[in-house]
C-alpha positions in Angstrom: 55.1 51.1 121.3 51.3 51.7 120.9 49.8 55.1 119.5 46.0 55.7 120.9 45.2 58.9 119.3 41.9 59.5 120.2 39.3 62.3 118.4 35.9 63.3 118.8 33.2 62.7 116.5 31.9 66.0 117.1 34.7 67.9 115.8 33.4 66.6 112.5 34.2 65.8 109.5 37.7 67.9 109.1 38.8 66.1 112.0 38.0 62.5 110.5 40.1 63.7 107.6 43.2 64.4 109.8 42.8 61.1 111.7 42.6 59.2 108.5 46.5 61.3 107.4 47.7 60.8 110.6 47.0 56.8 110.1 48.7 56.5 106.7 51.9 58.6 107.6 52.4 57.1 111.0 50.5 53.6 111.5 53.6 51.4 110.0 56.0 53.3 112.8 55.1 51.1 115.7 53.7 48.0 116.8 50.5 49.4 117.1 48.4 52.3 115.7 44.9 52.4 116.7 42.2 55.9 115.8 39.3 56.0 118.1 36.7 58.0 117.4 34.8 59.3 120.9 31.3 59.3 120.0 29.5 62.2 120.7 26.6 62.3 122.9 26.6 59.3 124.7 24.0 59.3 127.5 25.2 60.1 131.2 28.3 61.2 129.8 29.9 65.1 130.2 31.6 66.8 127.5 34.8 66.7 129.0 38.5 65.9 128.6 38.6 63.2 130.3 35.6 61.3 128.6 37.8 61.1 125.1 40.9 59.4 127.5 38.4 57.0 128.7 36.9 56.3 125.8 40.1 55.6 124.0 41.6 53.9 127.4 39.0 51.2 126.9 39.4 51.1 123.2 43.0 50.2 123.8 42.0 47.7 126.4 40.2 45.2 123.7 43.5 45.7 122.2 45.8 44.7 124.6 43.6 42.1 125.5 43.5 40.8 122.1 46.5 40.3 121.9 47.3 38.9 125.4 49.4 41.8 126.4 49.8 41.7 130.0 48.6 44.8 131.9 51.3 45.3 134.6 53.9 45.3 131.0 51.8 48.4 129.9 52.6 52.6 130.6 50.1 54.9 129.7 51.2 58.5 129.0 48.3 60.9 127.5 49.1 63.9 126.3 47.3 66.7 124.4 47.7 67.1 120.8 50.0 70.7 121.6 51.8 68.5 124.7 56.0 68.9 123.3 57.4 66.4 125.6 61.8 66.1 126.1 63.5 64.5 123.1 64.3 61.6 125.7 61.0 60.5 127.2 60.1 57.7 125.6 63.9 56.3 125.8 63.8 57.0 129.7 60.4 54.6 129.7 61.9 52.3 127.9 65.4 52.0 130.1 62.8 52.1 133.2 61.5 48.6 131.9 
């Protein structure tokens, strides 16, 4: 499994902190941690939701590519960081494959 938890630069320096914890306790859990840090105020781009996703949707795409991981071999679930999702979802993914 690959983590993509994605911040935003503008929630400043507290949130850095957390991102940096959250990276220590959890990075050596899966195949793949990766942080990205949204930058904030990007030209053309909203302040919305769905520019952190993308911006952390690309950042995972150097990854994969990287490391030759196929594309069509690849779910994407984002959640929030309050989303509580069943006990069982990532073992129904994985039985899915």
């Amino acid at each position: 499994m690959i983590v993509v938890v994605a911040f935003e630069e503008r929630a400043g320096e507290e949130a850095l902190s957390r991102a940096k914890i959250l990276e220590e306790l959890y990075a050596n859990k899966f195949f793949a941690y990766l942080t990205t840090i949204h930058p904030e105020g990007m030209e053309g781009e909203a302040k919305v939701k769905g520019a952190n996703a993308s911006w952390a949707a690309e950042e995972a795409r150097l990854f994969l590519d990287e490391k030759g991981i196929e594309y069509e071999n690849v779910i994407v679930s984002t959640f929030d960081s309050d989303t509580c999702v069943h006990p069982q979802y990532f073992a129904c993914l994985a039985i899915n494959l």
